[in-house]
BAKOLLO-22487 format. One line per 10 residues: number of its first residue (from 1); their letters; for each residue y, x, z of N, C-alpha, C. Coordinates in nm, 4 decimals, padded with zeros to 6 digits, m for minus. Each point is the difference from the previous one (the first is absolute). Layout:
<pts>
NUM = A = Y X Z Y X Z Y X Z  ...
</pts>
This chain:
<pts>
1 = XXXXXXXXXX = 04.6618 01.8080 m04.2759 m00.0094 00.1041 00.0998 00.0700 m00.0470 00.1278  m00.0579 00.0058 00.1272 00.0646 m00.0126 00.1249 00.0903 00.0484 00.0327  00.1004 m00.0182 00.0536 00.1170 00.1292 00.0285 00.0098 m00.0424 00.1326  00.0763 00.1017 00.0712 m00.0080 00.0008 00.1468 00.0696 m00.0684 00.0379  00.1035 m00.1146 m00.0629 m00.0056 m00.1056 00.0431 m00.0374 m00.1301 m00.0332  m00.0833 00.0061 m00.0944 m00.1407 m00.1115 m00.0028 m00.0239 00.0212 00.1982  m00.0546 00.1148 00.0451 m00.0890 00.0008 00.1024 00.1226 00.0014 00.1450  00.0946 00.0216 m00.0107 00.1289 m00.0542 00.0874 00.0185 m00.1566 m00.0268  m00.0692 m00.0247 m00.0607 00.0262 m00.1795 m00.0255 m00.1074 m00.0511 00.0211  m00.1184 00.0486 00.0118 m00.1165 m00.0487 00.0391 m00.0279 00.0333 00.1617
11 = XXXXXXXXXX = 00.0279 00.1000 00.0434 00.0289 00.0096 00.1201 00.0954 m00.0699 00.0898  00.1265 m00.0781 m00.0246 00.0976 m00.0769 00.0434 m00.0997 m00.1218 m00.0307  m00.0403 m00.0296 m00.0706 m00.0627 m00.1295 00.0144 m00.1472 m00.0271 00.0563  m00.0693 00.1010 00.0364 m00.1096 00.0308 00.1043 00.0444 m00.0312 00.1183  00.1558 00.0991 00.0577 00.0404 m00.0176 00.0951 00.0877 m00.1190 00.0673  00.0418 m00.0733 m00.1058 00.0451 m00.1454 00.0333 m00.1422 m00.0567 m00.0337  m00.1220 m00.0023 00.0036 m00.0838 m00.1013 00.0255 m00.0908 00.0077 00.1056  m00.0136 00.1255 00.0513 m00.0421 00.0449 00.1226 00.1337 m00.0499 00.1289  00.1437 00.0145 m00.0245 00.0809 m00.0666 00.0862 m00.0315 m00.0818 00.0404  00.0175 m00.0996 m00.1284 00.0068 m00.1510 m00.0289 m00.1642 m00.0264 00.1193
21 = XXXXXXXXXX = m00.1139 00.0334 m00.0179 m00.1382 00.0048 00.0809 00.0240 m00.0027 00.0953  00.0708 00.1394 00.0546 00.0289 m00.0226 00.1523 00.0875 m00.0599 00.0661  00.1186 m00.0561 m00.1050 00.0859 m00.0839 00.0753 m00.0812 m00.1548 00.0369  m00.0788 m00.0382 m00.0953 m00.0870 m00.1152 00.0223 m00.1079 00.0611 00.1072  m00.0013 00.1139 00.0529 m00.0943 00.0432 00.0893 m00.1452 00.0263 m00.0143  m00.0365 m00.0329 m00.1722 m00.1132 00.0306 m00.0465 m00.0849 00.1240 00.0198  00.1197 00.0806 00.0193 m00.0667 00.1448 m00.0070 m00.1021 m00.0073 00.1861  00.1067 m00.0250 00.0668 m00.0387 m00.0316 00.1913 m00.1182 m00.0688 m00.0401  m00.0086 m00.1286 m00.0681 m00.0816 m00.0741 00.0335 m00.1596 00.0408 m00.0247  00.0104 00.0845 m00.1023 m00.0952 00.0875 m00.0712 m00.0726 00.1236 00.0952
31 = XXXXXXXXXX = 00.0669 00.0471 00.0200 m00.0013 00.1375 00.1005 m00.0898 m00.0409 00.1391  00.0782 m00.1659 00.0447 m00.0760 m00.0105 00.1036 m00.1494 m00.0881 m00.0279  00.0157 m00.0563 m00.0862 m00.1843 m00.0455 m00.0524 m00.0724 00.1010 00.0090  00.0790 00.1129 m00.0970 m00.0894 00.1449 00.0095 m00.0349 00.0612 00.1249  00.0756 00.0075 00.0938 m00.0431 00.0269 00.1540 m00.0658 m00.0623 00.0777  00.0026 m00.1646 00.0134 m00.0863 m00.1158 00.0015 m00.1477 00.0007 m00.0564  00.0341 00.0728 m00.0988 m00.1861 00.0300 m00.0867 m00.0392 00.1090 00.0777  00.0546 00.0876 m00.0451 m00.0536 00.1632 00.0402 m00.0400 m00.0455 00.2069  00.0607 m00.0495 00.0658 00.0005 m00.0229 00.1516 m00.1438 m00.1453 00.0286  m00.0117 m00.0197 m00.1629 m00.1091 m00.1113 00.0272 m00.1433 00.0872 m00.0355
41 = XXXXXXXXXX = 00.0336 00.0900 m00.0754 m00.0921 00.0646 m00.0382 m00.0315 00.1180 00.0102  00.0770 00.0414 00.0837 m00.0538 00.1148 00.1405 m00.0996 m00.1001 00.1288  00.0695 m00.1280 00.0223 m00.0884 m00.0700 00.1014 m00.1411 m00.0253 m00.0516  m00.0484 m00.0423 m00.1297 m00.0912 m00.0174 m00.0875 m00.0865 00.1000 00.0262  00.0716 00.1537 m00.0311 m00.0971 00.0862 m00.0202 m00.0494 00.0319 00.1317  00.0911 m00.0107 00.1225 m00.0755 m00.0115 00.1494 m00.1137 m00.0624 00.0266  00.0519 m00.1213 m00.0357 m00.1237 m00.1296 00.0030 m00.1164 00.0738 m00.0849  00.0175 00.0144 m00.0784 m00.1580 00.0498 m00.0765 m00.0502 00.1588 00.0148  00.0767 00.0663 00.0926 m00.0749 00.1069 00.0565 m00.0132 m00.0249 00.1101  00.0341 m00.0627 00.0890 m00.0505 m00.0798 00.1465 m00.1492 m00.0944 m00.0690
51 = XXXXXXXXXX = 00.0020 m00.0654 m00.0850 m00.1203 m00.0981 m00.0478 m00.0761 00.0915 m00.0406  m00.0344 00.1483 m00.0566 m00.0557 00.0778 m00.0857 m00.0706 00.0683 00.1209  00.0910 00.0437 00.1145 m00.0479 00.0751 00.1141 m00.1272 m00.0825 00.1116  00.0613 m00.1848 m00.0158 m00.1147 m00.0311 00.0726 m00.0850 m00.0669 m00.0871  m00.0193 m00.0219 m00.0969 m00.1233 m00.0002 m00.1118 m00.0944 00.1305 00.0309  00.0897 00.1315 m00.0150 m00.1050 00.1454 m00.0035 m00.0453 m00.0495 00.1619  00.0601 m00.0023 00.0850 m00.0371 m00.0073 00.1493 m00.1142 m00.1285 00.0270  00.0009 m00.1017 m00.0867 m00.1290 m00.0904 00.0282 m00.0695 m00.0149 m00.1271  m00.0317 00.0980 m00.0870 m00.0820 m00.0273 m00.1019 m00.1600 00.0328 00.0344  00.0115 00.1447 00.0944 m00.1809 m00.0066 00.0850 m00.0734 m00.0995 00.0334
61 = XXXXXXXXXX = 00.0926 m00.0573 00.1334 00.0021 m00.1415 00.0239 m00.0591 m00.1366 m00.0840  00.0885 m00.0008 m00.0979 00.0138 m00.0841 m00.1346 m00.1117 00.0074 m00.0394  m00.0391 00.1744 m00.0984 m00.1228 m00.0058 m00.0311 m00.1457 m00.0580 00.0477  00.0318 00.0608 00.1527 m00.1240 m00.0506 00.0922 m00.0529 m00.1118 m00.0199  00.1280 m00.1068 m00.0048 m00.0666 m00.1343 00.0364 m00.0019 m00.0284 m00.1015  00.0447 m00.0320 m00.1161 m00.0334 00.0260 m00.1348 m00.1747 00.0020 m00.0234  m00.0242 00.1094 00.0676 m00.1216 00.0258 m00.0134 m00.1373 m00.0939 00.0336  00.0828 00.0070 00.1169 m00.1089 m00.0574 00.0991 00.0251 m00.2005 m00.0433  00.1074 m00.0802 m00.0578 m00.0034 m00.0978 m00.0754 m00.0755 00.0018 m00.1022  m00.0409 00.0916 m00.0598 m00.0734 00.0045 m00.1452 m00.0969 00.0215 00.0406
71 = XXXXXXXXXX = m00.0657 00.0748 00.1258 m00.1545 00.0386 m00.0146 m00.0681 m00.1764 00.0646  00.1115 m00.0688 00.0824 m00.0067 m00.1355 00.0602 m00.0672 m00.0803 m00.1169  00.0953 m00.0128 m00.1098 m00.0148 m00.0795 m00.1108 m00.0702 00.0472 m00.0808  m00.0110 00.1185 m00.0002 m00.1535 00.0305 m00.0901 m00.1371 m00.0201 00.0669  00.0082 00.0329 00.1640 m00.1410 m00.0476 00.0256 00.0166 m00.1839 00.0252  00.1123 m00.0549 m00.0256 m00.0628 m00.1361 00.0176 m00.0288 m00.0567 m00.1438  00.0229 00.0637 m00.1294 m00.0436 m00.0554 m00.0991 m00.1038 00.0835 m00.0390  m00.0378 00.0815 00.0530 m00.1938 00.0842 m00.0255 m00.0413 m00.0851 00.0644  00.0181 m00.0727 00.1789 m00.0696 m00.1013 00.0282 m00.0368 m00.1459 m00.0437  00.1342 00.0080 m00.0970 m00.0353 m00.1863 m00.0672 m00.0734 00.0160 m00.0865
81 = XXX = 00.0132 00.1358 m00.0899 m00.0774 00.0529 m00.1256 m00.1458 m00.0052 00.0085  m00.0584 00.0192 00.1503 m00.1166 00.0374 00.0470 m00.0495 m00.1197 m00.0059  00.0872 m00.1312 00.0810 m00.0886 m00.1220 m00.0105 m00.0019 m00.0730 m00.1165
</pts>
């Protein structure tokens, strides 16, 4: 059975290893990768709703010529087909 100080002794030694972390600065060093990510990947998600906005803004465009390349290459192989 646990007794409440099983968990006063497990807690003192949580808290000297979390010290011990931040005296080596592990804990800092951690914290700021994590802000480093999250600040890389707020820029990320800019970038791909700026890229998403001018995709929607030239896909008419896009389509068009799209189009008009394929009807090119389809009538020049009905014409080779023909001879």
């Amino acid at each position: 059975m646990t007794t409440i100080l099983d968990h006063v002794t497990s807690l003192n030694l949580q808290i000297s290893m979390v010290c011990c972390l931040n005296e080596r600065g592990t804990i800092k060093d951690t914290a700021d990768a994590v802000e480093e990510t999250a600040i890389a990947t707020q820029d990320t998600i800019h970038t791909l709703k700026v890229a998403t906005r001018e995709v929607a803004e030239t896909a008419p465009t896009t389509l068009k010529t799209l189009k008009e390349v394929s009807n090119k290459v389809r009538s020049k192989i009905t014409k080779k087909s023909l001879h």
